[in-house]
C-alpha positions as CSV (number, residue, x, y, z in Angstrom):
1,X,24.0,-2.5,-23.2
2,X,21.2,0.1,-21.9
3,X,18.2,1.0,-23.6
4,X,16.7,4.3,-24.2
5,X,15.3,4.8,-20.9
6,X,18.7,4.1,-18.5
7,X,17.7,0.2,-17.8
8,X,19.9,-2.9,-18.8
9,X,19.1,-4.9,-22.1
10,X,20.1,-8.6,-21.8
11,X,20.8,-10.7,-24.7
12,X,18.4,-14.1,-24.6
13,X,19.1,-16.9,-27.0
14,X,16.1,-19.0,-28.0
15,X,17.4,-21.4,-30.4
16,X,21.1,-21.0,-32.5
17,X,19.4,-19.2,-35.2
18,X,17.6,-16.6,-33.1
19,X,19.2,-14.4,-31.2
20,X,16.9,-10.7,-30.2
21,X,17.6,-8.4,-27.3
22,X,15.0,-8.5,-24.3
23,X,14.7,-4.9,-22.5
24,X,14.7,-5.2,-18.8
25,X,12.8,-1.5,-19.5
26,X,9.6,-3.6,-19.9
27,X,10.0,-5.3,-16.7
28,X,8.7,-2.1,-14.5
29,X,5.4,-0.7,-15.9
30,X,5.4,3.0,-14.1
31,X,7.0,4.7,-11.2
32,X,4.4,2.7,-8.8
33,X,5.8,-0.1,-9.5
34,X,8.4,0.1,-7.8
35,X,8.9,-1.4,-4.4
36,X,7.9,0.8,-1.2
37,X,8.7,3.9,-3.6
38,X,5.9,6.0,-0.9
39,X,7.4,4.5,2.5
40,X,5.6,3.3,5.2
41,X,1.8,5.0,5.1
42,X,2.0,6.0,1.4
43,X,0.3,5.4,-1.5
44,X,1.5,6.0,-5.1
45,X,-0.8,7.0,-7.7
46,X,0.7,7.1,-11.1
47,X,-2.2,9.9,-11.9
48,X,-0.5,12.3,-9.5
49,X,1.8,14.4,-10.0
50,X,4.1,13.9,-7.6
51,X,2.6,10.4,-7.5
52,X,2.9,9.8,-3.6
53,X,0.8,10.7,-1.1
54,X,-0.4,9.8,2.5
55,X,-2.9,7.8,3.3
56,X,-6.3,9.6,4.9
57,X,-5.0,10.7,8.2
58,X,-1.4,10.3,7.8
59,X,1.2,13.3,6.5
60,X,4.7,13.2,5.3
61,X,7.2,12.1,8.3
62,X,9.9,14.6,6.8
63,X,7.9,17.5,4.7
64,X,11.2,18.8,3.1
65,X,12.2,15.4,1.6
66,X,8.7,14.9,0.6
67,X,9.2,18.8,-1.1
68,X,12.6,17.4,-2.9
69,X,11.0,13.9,-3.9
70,X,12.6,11.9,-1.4
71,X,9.1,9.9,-0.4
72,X,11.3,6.8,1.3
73,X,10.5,7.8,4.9
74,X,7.3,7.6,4.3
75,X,4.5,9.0,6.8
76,X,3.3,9.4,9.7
77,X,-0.2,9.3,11.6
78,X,-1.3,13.0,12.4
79,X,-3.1,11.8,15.8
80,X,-2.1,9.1,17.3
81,X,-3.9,5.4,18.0
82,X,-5.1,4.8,21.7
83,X,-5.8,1.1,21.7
84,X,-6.0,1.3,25.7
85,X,-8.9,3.9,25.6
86,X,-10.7,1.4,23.4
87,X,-11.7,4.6,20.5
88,X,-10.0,3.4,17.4
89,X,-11.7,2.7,14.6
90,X,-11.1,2.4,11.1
91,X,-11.4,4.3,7.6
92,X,-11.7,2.6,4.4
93,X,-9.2,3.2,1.5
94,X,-10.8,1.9,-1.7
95,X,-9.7,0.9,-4.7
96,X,-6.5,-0.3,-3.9
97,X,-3.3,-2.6,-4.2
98,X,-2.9,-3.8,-0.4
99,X,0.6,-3.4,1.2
100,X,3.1,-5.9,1.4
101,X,2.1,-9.0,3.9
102,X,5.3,-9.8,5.4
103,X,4.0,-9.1,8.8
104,X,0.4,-10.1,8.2
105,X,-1.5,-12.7,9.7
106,X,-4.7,-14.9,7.5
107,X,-7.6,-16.8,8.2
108,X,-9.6,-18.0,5.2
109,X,-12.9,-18.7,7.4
110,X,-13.5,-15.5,8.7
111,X,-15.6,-12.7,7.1
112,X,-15.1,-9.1,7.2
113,X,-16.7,-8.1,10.5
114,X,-15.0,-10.6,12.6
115,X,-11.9,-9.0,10.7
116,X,-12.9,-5.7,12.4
117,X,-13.6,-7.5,16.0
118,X,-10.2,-9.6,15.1
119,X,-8.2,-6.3,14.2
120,X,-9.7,-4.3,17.6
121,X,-8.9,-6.8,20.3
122,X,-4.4,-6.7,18.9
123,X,-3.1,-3.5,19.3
124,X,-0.7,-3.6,17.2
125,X,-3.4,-4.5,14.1
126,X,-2.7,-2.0,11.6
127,X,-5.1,-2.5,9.0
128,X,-7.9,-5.4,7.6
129,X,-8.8,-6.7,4.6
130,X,-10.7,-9.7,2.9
131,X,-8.3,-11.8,2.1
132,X,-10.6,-13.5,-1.1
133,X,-11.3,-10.5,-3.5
134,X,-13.2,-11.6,-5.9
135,X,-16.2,-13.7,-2.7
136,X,-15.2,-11.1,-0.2
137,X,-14.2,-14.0,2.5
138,X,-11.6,-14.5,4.4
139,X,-9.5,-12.0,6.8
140,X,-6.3,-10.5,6.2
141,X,-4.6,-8.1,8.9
142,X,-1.5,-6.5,9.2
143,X,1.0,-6.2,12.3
144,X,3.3,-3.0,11.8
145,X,3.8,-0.5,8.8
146,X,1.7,-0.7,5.5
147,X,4.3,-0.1,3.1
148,X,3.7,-0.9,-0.7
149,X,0.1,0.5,-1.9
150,X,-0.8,1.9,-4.7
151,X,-4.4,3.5,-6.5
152,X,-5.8,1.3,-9.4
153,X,-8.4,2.7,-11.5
154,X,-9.8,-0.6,-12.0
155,X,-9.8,-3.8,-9.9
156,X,-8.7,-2.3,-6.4
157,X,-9.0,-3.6,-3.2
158,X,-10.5,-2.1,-0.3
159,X,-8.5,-2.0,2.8
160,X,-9.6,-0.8,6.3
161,X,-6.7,1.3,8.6
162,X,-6.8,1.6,12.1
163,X,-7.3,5.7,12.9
164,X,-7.9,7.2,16.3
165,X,-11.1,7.9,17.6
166,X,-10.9,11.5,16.9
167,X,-9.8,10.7,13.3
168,X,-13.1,9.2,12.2
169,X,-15.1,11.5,12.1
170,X,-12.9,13.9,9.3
171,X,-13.8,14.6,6.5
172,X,-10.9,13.6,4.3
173,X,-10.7,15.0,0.8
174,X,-11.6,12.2,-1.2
């Protein structure tokens, strides 16, 4: 059976008595919640409307899809990173639900600026994090693509993304 808003009800027996009808609805809170629904460099924020969006320094990959709704190719950086010149730096994105780790690496012992100093020296670092919330220890980075973030009004994260040297000093609108 489907329930009012297109998603699959299940039945679930408790006992032999009981018998009630669990709606899958309930299982996905908002739009955001919804796996990679922003692509690779976007961030959903169910306040917006549309609720994708780049992250500072990135824009929409394909600007007509992005126009029709279609946010799953993500975006791109608007100036490319030059690890070899040694100019890249990083903006902080506050308040946020950090991407998927799959291609992340941890170390529970570091702190935040040897995070930074960590992410520099690999190339292909894409971002930096404290991997411990709540104390602020510990070092998460990632390898490739942030895909996955979303805003929270409360109880965000701050993540730091590599930018080029020439993106630093822009004033973003936020």
């Amino acid at each position: 059976m489907y329930s009012e808003c297109g998603w699959y009800f299940r039945a679930v027996y408790t006992d032999r008595k009981k018998h009630e009808m669990e709606d899958l609805c309930d299982r996905t809170n908002d739009s955001c919640d919804r796996y990679g629904l922003c692509g690779a460099y976007g961030i959903c924020s169910i306040n917006d409307s549309p609720p994708c969006g780049c992250l500072r320094g990135f824009e929409p990959r394909f600007p007509e899809e992005w126009r029709r709704a279609d946010w799953d190719n993500g975006c791109v950086r608007k100036v490319e990173l030059d690890c070899a010149a040694g100019g890249d730096g990083f903006v902080k994105q506050s308040g946020v639900k950090v991407p998927d780790t799959r291609r992340s690496w941890f170390n529970a012992s570091m702190n935040l600026e040897e995070s930074e100093s960590e992410c520099l020296r690999k190339c292909n670092c894409t971002a930096y994090a404290s991997l411990n919330i709540s104390t602020g220890t510990g070092c998460l980075i990632w390898f490739d693509e942030l895909i996955d973030m979303r805003v929270y009004a409360e109880d965000g994260q701050d993540i730091f993304v590599r930018m080029a040297a020439s993106e630093l000093g822009a004033n973003f609108p936020w």
